[in-house]
N, C-alpha and C positions, 0 to 999 in steps of 0.2 A: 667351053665349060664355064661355069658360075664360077667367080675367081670366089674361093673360100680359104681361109687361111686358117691353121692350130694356133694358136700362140702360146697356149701354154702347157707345157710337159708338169701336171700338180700345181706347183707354186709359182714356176721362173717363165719371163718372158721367154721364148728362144729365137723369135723375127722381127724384122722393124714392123711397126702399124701404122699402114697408111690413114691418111685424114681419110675419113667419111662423114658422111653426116649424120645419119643413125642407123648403124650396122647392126642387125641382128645377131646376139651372142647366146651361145648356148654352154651352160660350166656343167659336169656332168659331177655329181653332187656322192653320188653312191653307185658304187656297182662291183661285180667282184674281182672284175680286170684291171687294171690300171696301176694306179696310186702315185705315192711319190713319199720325201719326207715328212710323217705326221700323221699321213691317211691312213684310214682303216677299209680293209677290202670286207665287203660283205655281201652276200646273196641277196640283190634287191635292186630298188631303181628311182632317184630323185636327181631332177635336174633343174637349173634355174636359167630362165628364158629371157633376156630384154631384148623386148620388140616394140619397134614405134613410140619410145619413153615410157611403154609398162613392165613392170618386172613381176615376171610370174613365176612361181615354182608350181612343179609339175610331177608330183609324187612325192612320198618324206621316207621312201624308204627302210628296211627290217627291221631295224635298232635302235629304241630312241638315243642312244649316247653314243655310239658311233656315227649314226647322224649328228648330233649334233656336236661330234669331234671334228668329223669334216667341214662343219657349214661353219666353223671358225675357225682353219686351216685354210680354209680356203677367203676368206673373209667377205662370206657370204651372208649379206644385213638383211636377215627378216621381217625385220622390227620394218623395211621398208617396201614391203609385198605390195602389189595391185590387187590380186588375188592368188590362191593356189588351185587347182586342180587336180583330184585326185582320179587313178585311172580306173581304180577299180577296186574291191571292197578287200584283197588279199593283203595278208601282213606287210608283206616285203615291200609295200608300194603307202602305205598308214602308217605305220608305228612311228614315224616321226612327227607326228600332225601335233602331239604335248609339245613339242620342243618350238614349233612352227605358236603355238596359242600362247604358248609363255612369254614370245616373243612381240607378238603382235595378236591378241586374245579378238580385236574385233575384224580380222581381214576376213572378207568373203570368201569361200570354200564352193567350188565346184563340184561335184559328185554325184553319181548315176543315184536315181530312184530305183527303190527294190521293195517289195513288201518285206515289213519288218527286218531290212536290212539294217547295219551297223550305222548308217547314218540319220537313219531314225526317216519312217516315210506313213503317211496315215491310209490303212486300210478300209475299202468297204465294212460298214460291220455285219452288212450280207453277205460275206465271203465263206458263211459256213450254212450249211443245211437247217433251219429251225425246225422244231417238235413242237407246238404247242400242247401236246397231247404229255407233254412232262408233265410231274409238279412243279411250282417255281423253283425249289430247291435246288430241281436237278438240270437247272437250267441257265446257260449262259447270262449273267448280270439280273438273275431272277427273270427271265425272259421278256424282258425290255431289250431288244434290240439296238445299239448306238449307232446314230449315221454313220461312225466312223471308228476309228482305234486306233492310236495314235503309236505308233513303235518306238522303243524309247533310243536310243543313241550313245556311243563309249562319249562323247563330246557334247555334253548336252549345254555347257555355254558358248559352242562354237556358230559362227554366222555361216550356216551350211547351205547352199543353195544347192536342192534335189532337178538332177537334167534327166526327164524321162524322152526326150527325142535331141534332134539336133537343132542345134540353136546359133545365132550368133550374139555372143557377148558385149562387144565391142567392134568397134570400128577396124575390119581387116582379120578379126580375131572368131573363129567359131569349134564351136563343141562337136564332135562325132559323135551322135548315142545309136550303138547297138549292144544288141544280145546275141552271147553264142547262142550255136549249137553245135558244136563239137562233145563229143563224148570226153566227159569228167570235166567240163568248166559249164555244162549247158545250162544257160539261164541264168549264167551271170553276166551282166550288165556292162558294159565296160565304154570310157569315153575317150577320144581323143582327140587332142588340139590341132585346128588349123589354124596357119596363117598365112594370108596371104600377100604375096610380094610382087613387082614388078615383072620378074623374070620366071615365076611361079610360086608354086604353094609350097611351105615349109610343114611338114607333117611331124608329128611329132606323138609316138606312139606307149604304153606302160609295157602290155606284156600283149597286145592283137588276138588278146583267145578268140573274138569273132573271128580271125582271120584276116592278114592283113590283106587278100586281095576284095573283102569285104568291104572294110576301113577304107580302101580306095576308091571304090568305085561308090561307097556312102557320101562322096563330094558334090558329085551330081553335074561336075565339071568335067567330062572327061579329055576337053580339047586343053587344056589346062596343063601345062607339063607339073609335075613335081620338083622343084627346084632343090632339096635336099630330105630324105627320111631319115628323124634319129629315133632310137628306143629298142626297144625287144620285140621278134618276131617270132619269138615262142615256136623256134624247132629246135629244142634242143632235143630233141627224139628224133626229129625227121630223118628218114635214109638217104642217102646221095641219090637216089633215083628220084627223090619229090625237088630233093634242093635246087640240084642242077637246073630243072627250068622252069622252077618257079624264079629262080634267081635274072633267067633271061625273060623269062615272063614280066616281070617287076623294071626290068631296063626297057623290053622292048615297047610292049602291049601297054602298060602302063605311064611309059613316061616318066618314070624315076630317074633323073638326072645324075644326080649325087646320093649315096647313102653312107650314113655310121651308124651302122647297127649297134646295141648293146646289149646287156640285160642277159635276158631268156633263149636271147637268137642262137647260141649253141656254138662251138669251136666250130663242127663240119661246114656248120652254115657261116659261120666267118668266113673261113675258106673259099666256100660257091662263091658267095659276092668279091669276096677280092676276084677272084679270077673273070667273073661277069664285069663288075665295074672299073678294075683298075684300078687307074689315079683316079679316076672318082669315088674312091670308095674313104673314107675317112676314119681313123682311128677314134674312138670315142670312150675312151674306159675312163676309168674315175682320176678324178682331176683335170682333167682337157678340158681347156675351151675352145670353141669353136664359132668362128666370125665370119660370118658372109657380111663383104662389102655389097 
């Protein structure tokens, strides 16, 4: 197994930390589980990521002031982002992004394209049926057609960079872009961060409404082990009869080495994976960080 270490229970070391040389840390910034003294638990999901000397957050979670009661609790410096990434256009995973610009007003912003989504994305202006046979009055922009139409944005002075596929970012680091279709999320958009490592890929996911065995196989790697999954796997509905093997689905077929679920992923489905993975399964509620050497 990938020697991964907790170190922190909210605020306090609790293990010695070995030298490395640049250990991949993940501090779980927001979620409803966890805490410690000072934190606020709340229904949502920000985590902050340093990999290969970039620090990325990765959601900003429900509340802009409980966000940002945790992210200085925990003493977590935005003002010194790479960039953030958001996963997907739902509240619980944005309402922190004021607290994130206040902080640092020009860091790059990740975020799925959507027409006329909240991050602001520009539409065909052929996206609607013309009538010339109107009068201009009764007619879209006096029936001048615009190339385009710009959608406007909650963040219109944020440096938002719209991901309509998958992409890589940086060096080791790439975007997952898909779109559900699951019944009551279909057609929203949703992105998630790979990274890749020596010993494999570090996935790292908001809420999987594509699905995360979607998500997985969107890597295009599949000899590729998964070296740890953190984030929400959105069953918190699912019955014990989907959990149970999807859960060995996810160990076996897939290649998921280690996993800390959070977020959406549900009590039952806590459960399936601890018993699927074991000691490889990792606590990950709010306040934890978590270190692969």
């Amino acid at each position: 197994m990938i020697p991964l270490l907790l170190l922190t229970a909210a605020l306090g070391v609790v293990g010695p930390v070995p030298a490395a040389p640049t250990p991949t840390k993940v501090t779980i910034l927001y979620d409803a589980f966890g805490g410690g003294p000072g934190l606020v638990r709340d229904w949502g999901f920000a985590a902050l990521i340093e990999y290969q000397g970039k620090r990325i957050l990765f959601d900003t979670g429900n509340n802009a002031a409980i966000f940002a009661r945790n992210v200085r609790r925990l003493h977590a410096d935005l003002a010194h982002l790479d960039f953030v990434v958001i996963s997907h256009r739902h509240t619980d995973h944005t309402a922190g992004l004021s607290v994130v610009l206040r902080a640092n007003p020009h860091v790059p912003i990740y975020a799925p394209q959507e027409g006329f989504g909240i991050f602001g994305a520009a539409v065909p202006g052929t996206f609607y049926r013309a009538l010339p046979a109107l009068p201009d009055s009764m007619r879209y922009f006096d029936g001048v057609v615009p190339d385009s139409i710009q959608a406007g944005t909650l963040w219109p002075q944020a440096s938002i960079v719209l991901v309509d596929s998958s992409v890589a970012i940086a060096p080791g680091i790439r975007l997952l872009s898909l779109v559900s279709d699951t019944p009551g999320t279909r057609e929203l958009h949703e992105l998630s961060l790979l990274l890749a490592t020596p010993e494999g890929d570090i996935l790292v996911v908001g809420c999987s409404h594509p699905g995360i065995e979607r998500i997985l196989a969107a890597r295009g790697t599949p000899d590729t082990p998964v070296r740890i999954l953190f984030g929400g796997l959105h069953l918190v509905a699912a019955p014990d009869s989907v959990l149970g093997p999807l859960a060995a689905r996810l160990h076996h077929d897939w290649h998921v080495t280690q996993i800390a679920p959070g977020h959406c992923t549900g009590e039952p489905a806590f459960a399936a994976l601890l018993r699927e993975f074991g000691a490889a399964y990792h606590y990950a509620g709010l306040g934890r960080q978590l270190v692969l050497q």
